[in-house]
C-alpha positions in Angstrom: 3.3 71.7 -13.7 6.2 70.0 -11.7 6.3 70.3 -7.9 9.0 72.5 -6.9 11.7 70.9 -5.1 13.3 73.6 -2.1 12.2 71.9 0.7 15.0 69.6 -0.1 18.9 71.3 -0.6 20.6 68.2 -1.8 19.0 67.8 -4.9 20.1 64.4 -7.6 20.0 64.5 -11.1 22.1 61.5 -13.0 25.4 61.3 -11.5 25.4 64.7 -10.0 24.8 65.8 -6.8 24.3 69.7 -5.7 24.2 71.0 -1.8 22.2 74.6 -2.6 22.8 75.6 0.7 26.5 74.6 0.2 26.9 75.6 -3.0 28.6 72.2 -3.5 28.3 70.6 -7.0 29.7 66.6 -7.0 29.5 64.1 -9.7 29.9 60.5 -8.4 31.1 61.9 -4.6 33.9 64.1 -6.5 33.6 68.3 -6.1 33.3 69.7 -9.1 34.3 73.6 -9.9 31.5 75.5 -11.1 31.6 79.8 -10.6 29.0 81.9 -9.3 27.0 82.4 -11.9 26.6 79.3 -13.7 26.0 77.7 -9.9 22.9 80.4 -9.7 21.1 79.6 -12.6 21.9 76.0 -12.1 20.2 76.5 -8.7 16.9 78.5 -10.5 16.5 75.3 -13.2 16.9 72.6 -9.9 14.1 74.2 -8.1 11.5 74.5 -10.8 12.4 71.4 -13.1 10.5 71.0 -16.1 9.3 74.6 -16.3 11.1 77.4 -18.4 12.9 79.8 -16.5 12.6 82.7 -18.9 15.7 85.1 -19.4 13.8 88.1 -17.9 13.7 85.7 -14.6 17.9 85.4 -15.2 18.6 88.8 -15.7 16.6 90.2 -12.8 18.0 87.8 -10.7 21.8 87.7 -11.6 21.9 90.9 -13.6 20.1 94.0 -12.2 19.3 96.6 -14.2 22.4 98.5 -12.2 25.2 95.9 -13.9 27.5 97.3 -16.3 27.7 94.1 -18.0 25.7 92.6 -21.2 23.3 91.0 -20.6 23.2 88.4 -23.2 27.0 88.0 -23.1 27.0 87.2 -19.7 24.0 84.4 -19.7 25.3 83.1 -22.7 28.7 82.5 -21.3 27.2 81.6 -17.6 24.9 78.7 -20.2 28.0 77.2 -21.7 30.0 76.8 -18.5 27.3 75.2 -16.8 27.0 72.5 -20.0 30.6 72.5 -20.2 30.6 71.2 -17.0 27.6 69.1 -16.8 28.9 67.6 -20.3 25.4 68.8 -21.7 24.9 70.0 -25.1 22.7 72.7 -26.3 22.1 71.0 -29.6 21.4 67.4 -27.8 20.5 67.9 -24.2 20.1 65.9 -21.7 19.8 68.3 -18.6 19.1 71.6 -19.9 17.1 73.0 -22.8 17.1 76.1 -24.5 13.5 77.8 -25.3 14.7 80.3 -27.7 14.0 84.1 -27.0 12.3 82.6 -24.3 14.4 80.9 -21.8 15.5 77.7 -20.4 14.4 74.7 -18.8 15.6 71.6 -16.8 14.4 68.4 -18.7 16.2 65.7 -16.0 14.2 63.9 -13.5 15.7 65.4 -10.3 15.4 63.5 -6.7 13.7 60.7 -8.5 11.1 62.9 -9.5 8.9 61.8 -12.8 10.4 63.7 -16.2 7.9 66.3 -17.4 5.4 64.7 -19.4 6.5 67.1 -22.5 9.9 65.3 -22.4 8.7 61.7 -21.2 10.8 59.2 -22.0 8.4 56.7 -24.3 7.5 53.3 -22.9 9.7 49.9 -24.0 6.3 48.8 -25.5 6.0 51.8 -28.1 9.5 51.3 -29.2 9.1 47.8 -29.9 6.0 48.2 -31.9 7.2 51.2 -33.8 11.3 50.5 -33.8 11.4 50.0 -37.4 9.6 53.0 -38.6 11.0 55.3 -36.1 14.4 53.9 -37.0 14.1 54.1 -40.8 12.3 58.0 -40.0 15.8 58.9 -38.0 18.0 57.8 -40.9 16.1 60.1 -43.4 15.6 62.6 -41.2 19.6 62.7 -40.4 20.3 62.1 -43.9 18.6 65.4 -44.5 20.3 67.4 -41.8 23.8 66.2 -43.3 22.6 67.5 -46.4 21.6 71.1 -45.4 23.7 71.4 -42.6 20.8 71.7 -40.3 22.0 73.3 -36.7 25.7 73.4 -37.8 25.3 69.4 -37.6 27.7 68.7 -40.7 30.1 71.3 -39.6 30.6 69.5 -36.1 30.9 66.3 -37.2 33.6 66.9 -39.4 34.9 69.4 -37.3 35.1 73.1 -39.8 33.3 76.2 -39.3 30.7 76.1 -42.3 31.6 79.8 -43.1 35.0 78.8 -45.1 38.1 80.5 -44.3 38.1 83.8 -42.7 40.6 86.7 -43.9 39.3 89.5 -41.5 39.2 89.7 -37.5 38.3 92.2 -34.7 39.5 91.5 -31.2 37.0 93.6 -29.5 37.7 95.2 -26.4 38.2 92.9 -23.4 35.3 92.8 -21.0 36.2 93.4 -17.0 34.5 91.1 -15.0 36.7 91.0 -12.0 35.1 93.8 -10.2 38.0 95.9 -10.1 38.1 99.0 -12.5 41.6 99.6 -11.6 42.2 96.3 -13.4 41.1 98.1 -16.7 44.6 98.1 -18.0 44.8 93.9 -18.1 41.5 93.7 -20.1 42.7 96.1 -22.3 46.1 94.8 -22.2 44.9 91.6 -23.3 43.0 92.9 -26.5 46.2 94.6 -27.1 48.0 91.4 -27.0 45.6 89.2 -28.7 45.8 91.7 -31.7 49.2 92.0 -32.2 49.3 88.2 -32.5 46.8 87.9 -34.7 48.1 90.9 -36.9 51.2 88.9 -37.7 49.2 86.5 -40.3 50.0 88.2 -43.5 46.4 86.1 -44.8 44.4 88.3 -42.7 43.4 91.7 -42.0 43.1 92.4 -38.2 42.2 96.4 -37.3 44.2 98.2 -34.5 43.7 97.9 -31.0 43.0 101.6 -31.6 39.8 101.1 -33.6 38.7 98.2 -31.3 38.8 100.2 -28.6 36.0 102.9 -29.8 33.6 100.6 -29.1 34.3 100.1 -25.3 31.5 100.0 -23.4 29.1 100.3 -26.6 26.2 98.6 -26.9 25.8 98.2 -30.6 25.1 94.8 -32.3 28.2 92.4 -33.4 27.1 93.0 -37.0 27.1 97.0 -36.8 30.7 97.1 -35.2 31.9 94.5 -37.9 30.5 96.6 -40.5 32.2 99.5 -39.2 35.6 97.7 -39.0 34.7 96.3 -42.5 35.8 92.4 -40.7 33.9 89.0 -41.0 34.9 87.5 -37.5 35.1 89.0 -34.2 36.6 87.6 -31.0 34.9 88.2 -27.9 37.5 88.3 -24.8 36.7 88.5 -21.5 38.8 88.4 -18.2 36.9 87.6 -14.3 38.2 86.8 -10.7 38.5 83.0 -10.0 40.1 82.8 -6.4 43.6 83.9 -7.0 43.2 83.0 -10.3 42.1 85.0 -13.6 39.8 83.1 -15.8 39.9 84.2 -19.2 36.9 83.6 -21.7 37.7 84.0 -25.3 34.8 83.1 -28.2 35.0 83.7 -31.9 31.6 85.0 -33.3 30.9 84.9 -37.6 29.6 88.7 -37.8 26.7 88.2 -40.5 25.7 85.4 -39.2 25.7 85.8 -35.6 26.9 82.2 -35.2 29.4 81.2 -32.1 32.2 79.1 -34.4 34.8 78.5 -31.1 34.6 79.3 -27.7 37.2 78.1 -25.2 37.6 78.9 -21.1 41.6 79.4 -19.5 41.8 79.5 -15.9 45.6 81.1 -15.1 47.4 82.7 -12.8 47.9 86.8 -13.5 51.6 86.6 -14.1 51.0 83.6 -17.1 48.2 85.8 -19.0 51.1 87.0 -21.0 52.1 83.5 -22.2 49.4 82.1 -22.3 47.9 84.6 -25.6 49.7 83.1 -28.6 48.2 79.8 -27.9 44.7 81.3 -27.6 45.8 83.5 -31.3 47.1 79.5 -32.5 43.5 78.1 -31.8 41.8 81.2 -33.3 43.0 80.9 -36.4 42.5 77.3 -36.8 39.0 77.9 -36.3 39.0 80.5 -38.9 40.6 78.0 -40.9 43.5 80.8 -41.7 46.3 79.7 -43.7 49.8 80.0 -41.7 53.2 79.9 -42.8 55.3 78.1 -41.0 57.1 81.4 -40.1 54.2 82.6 -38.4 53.3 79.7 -36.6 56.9 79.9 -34.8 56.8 83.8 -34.5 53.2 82.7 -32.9 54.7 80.1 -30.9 57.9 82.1 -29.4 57.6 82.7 -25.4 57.9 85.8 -24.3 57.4 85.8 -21.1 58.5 88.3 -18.1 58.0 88.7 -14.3 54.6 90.0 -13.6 55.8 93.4 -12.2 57.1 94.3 -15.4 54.3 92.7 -17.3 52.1 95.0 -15.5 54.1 98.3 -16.3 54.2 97.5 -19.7 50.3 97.4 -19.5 49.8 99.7 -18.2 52.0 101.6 -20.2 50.3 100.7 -23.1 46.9 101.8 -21.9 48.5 105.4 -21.3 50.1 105.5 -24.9 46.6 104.7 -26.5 45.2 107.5 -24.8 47.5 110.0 -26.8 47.8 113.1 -24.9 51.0 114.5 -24.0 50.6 113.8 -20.4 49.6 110.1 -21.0 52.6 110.1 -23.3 54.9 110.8 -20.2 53.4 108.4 -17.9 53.7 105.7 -21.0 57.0 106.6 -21.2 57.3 106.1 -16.9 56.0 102.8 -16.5 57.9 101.5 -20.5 61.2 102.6 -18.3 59.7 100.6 -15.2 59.3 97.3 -16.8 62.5 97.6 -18.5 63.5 98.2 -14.5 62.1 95.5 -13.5 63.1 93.1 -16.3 66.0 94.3 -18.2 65.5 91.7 -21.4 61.4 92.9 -22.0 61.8 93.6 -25.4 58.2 94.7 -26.0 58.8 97.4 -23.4 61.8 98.5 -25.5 60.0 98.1 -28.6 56.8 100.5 -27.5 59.3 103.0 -25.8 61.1 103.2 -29.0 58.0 104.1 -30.9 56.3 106.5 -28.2 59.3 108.6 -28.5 61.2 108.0 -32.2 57.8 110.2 -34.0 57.3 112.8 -30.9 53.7 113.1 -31.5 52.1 115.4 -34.4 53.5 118.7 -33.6 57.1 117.4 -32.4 57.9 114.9 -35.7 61.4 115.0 -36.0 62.3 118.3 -33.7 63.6 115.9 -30.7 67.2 116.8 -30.1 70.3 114.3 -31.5 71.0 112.8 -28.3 67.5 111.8 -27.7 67.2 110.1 -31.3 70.5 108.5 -30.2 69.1 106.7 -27.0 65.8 106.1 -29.1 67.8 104.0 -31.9 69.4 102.1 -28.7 66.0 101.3 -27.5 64.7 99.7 -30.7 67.8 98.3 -31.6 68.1 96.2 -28.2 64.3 95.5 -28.8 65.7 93.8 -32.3 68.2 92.1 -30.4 66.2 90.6 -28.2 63.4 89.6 -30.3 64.0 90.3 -34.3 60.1 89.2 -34.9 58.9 92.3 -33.5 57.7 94.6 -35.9 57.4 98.2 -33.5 61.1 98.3 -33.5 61.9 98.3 -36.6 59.2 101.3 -37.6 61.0 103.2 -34.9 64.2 102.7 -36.7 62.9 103.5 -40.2 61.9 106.9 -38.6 65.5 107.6 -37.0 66.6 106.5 -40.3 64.5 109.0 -42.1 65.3 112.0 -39.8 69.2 111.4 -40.4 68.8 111.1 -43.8 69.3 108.0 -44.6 66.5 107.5 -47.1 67.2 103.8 -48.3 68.1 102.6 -44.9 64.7 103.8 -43.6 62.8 101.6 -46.5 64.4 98.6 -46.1 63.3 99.1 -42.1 60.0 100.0 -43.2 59.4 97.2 -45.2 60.7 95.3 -42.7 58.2 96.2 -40.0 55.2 95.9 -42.5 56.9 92.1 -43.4 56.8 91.2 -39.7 53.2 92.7 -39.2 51.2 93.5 -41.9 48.6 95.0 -39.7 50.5 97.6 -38.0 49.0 101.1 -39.0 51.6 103.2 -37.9 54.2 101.1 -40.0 51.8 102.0 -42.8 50.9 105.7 -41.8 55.1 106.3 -41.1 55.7 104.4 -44.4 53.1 106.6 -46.3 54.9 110.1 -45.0 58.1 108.7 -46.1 57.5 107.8 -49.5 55.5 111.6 -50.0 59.2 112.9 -48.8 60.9 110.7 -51.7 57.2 112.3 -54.1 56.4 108.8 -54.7 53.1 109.5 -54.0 50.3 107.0 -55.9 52.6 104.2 -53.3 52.1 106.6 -50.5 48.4 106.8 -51.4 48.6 103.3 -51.1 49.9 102.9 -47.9 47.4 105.7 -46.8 44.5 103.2 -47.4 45.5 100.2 -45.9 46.5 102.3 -42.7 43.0 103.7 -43.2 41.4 100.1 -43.5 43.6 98.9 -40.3 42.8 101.6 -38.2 39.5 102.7 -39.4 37.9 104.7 -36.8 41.0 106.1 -35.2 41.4 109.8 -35.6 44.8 109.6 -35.5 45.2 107.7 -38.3 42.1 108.9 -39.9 44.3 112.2 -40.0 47.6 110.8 -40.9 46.0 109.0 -43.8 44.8 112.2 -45.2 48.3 114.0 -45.0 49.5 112.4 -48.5 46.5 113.1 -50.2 47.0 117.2 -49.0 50.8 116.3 -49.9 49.7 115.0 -53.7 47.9 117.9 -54.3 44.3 116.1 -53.7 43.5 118.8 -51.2 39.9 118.0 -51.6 40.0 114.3 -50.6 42.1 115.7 -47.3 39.7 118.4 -46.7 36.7 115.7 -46.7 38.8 113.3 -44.4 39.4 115.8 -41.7 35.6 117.0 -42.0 34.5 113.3 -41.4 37.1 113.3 -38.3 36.0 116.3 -37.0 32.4 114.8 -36.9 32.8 112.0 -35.0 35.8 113.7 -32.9 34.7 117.9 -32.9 37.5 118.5 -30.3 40.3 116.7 -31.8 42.7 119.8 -32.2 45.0 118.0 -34.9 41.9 117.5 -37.2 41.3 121.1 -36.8 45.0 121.8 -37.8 45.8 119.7 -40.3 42.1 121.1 -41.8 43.6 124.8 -41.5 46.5 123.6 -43.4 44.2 122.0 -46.4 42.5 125.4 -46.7 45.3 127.3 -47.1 46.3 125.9 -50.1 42.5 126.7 -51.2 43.1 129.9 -50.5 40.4 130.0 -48.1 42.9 132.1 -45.6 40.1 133.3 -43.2 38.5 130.1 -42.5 42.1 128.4 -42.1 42.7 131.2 -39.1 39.6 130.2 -37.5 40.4 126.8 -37.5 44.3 127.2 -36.3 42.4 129.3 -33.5 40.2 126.3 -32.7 43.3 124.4 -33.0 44.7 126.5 -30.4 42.5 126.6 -28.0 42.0 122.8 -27.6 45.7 121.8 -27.7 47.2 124.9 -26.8 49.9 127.3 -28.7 52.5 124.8 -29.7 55.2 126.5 -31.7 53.9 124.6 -35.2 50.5 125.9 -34.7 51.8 129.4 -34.3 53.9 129.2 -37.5 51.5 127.7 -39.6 48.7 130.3 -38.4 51.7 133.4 -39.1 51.6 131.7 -42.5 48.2 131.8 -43.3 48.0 136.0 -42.0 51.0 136.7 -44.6 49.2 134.6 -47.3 46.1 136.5 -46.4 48.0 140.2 -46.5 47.9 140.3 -42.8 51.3 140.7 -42.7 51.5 142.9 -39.0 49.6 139.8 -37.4 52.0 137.5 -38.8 54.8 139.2 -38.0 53.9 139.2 -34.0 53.3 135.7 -34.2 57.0 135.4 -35.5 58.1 137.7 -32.6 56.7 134.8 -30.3 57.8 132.5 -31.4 61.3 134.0 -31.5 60.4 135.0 -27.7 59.0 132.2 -26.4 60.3 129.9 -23.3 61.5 126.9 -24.9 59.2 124.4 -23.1 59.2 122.1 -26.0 62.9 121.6 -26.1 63.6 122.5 -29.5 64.3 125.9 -31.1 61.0 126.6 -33.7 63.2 126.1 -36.4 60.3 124.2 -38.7 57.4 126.6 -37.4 59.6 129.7 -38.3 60.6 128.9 -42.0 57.1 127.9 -42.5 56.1 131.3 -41.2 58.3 133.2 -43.0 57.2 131.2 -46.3 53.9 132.5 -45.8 55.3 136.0 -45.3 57.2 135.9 -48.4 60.2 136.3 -46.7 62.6 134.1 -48.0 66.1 135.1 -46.9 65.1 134.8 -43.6 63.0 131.3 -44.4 66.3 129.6 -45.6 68.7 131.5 -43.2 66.5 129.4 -41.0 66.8 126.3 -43.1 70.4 126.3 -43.1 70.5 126.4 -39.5 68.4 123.5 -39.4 70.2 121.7 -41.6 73.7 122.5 -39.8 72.3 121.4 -37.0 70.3 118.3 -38.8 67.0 119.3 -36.8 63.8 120.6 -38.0 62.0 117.9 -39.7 63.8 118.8 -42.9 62.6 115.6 -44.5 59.2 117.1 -44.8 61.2 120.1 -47.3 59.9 118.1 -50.5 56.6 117.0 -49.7 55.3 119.7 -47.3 53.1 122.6 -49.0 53.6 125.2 -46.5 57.1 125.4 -48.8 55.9 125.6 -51.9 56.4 129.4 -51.9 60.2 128.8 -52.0 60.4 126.0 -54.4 61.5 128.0 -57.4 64.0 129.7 -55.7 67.7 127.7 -56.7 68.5 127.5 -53.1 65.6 125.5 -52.2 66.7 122.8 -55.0 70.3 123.2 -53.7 69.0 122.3 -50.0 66.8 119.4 -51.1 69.7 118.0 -53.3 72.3 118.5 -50.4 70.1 116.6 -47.9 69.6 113.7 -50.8 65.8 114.2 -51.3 64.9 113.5 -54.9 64.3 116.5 -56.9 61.0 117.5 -58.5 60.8 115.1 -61.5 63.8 112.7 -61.0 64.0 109.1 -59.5 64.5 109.1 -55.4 67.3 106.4 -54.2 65.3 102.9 -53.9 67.1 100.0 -51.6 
């Protein structure tokens, strides 16, 4: 065993030089940066060279059980810094081994000391008696690792990945090493960012920040998550204090394989995190070895940078939008209005703020009021003015477009969007409702999947995948999506809903009450809810409960800001009432509210398709009629 070397705390190795008690590490008299970690377990392999420092030694040392932090992430990472900056490699090394599923070990002669006789260096004398043999031995023997590609060797040398090119990523959720939680919103900011970069490579399939986010704090293995996200690649950020600096970690990991195919550190300042992500997305997909078109590569390479006050605002606004509910909706909407405050030309601030409010949410699609959908369309148009490669703006247009009627203007901005980012599910999920509206409905299927493949363990789009599928007539393909949301997400009131809605055109009435009520008492009586469930008691016969929901809703404080104009004519559908149903219909289309582009798609209004004045409505507001061609661009 080697003698331990603490009683001395300058220790020598090579050209290096490291004070322990300093923490100083110099190479040839210079001071050399090296973090925390990667200093520590530096330290641990100085003081015991020659003997294997095993990983339970690291982890109870630098990561106690009481971390939040994995494990083998973390010493994996801490390992390649420290050979990074010894110039080490774990494939050749001269200072430090790797033992694998063991540990480590220093292999150096440090202060002097004799090398470990396991890693002696042979006398002159042996390799001049046996220099031919040994030389002759190391040609065939690297001949042969050429040829199979032993350790990656081949793939090094001539400088590709070995796993061909790559046509599906998952940025997983940034890690938070700073210490801070309330610096959440930067890590996730980041895989937000990194995403949406990626996303615009028409070549590749990159899933929604949405879906990557489900697995935050998880601690399932790389190839289970890339099975779930059905990707072949998945990128590893992470983001930890360096002085006043951020140091961001970013490594690209082949899912089947396990097998690290890029790594790369940047050390930054906060306000430059935000510029410095499409040249991280650049080097990403050269590793992948992903075909670019010379579009991309500039949309890639376009600045977009802003002050850091707004850059923050705009993270954190993001971070509240993912969350969905209606009061993370408002403070989205808050700090979107803040970094527009604070720099008037962030187009990605207009861009989101144009999408969080052009759809409304589930229960509010198309009921805003004009003047709102009026400084919505402002929004994303000055979004498209100051940066026509975004994709977000244009889906918020198609959807104004759509709500005013104006069914080939809203195509040519949904194709648009999905032309600028392929990857964007609520482009495809938007898309998908629109083209049920014009009953082109095998191309809204369509869409439906590849929003479901983008986006695969979201609920949201889970359940707005579905919705063309209940709109076709497949009710039973709907009803088996919302069960599969509901299993993984039992309180997610809109499953429950849109579920409710599927049964009643099974005419399974009393389990579609039950799960309105469920419905209800998750996400509260919303006007839609309460129409929908008055539908299902008059479909059912139970005409004297239906008609009190109706006298609610006509009743009601108007806290949603928009007369129930859609939940009553769905209502009095159900109750078979159908002067009153269009005398509501007509008031909504006077007034061109009330989500009237659903008319031709929707089921709830299938009761009233036979009567003339439906077909006279949906030809009025230019919808094609049952079994003619709808407008195309």
């Amino acid at each position: 065993m080697a003698p331990h070397v603490r009683a001395s705390r300058v220790l020598q190795f090579g050209t290096f030089e490291v004070d322990l008690r300093a923490g100083d590490l110099r190479k040839s008299g210079a001071r050399i940066r090296l973090q925390e970690q990667p200093f520590q377990i530096l330290t641990m392999l100085l003081e015991k060279p020659g003997e294997v420092i095993t990983r339970e030694e690291l982890q109870q040392k630098l990561w106690p059980a009481d971390t939040f932090v994995d494990f083998d992430d973390g010493l994996n990472t801490a390992i390649k810094k420290l050979r990074d900056t010894l110039g080490d490699s774990a494939d050749s090394p001269r200072f430090i081994e790797t033992l694998p599923r063991r540990g480590y070990r220093f292999i150096y002669p440090v202060n002097g000391a004799r090398a470990p006789a396991d890693v002696q260096v042979l006398p002159m004398t042996w390799w001049r008696r046996r220099w031919a043999a040994g030389l002759l031995a190391l040609t065939a023997l690297l001949a042969a690792a050429l040829l199979s590609n032993v350790g990656g060797l081949r793939d090094r040398i001539t400088g590709r990945t070995g796993v061909g090119p790559i046509d599906s990523v998952a940025v997983l959720p940034c890690k938070n090493l700073t210490g801070d939680p309330e610096q959440d919103f930067l890590a996730d900011g980041l895989t937000d960012v990194l995403t949406t970069h990626l996303a615009q490579v028409k070549s590749l399939i990159v899933p929604s920040v949405t879906s990557s986010m489900y697995f935050k704090g998880e601690r399932k293995k790389l190839s289970e998550i890339a099975r779930e996200l059905s990707v072949e690649a998945m990128v590893e950020p992470s983001v930890q204090r360096s002085g006043d600096r951020l140091l961001v970690n970013v490594q690209l990991i082949h899912a089947q394989t396990d097998r690290h195919l890029w790594a790369k550190s940047y050390e930054v300042e906060p306000k430059n995190v935000q510029a410095l992500l499409p040249a991280v997305a650049a080097e990403i997909l050269e590793a992948m070895n992903v075909q670019v078109t010379p579009e991309e590569k500039s949309r890639l390479s376009r600045s977009r940078e802003t002050t850091p006050e707004a850059n923050e605002a705009y993270l954190r606004g993001n971070y509240h939008f993912r969350k969905g509910t209606d009061a993370d909706r408002a403070k989205a909407h808050e700090y979107f209005e803040k970094a527009i405050e604070k720099d008037p030309n962030f187009a990605l601030a207009y861009a989101n703020l144009a999408v969080l409010r052009a759809h409304g949410g589930f229960f509010r699609a198309g009921a805003g009021p004009l003047e709102d959908r009026t400084q919505t369309r402002e929004w994303a148009q000055k979004a498209v003015e100051l940066d026509d490669t975004l994709a977000e703006p244009h889906a918020a247009l198609a959807w104004i477009a759509m709500m005013d009627w104006n069914w080939i203007g809203a195509e040519q901005e949904f194709r648009r969007a999905i032309e600028l980012n392929p990857n964007l599910p609520v482009a495809r999920t938007w898309y998908a409702q629109f083209l049920s509206c014009m009953r082109r409905f095998e191309e809204s299927l369509a869409q439906a999947e590849i929003a479901r493949r983008l986006d695969p363990v979201s609920p949201d789009t889970s359940v707005h995948s579905a919705e063309p599928y209940l709109d076709a007539g497949r009710v039973d393909e709907a009803i088996e999506s919302y069960r599969k949301v509901l299993e993984l997400e039992p309180n997610y009131h809109i499953a429950h809903h849109s579920l409710a809605r599927a049964y009643i055109e099974k005419g399974m009435y009393q389990q579609a009450i039950e799960e309105l009520e469920k419905a209800m008492a998750l996400g509260g009586r919303d006007s839609l809810s309460l129409g929908v469930l008055a539908h299902a008691y008059g479909k059912a016969g139970r005409r004297q409960e239906a008609l009190k929901l109706v006298s609610e809703l006509l009743h009601r404080p108007n806290g949603e800001h928009v007369p129930p104009w859609r939940p009553l004519a769905i209502a009095y559908s159900g109750l078979g009432d159908k002067d009153k149903a269009f005398a509501v219909l007509e008031t909504a289309y006077e007034r061109r509210r009330g989500a009237l582009f659903e008319l031709n798609s929707q089921p709830l209004y299938a009761p009233l398709r036979a009567d003339p004045r439906f077909q006279d409505l949906v030809r009025r507001i230019g919808l094609p009629l049952s079994g003619t061609s709808p407008p195309t661009p």
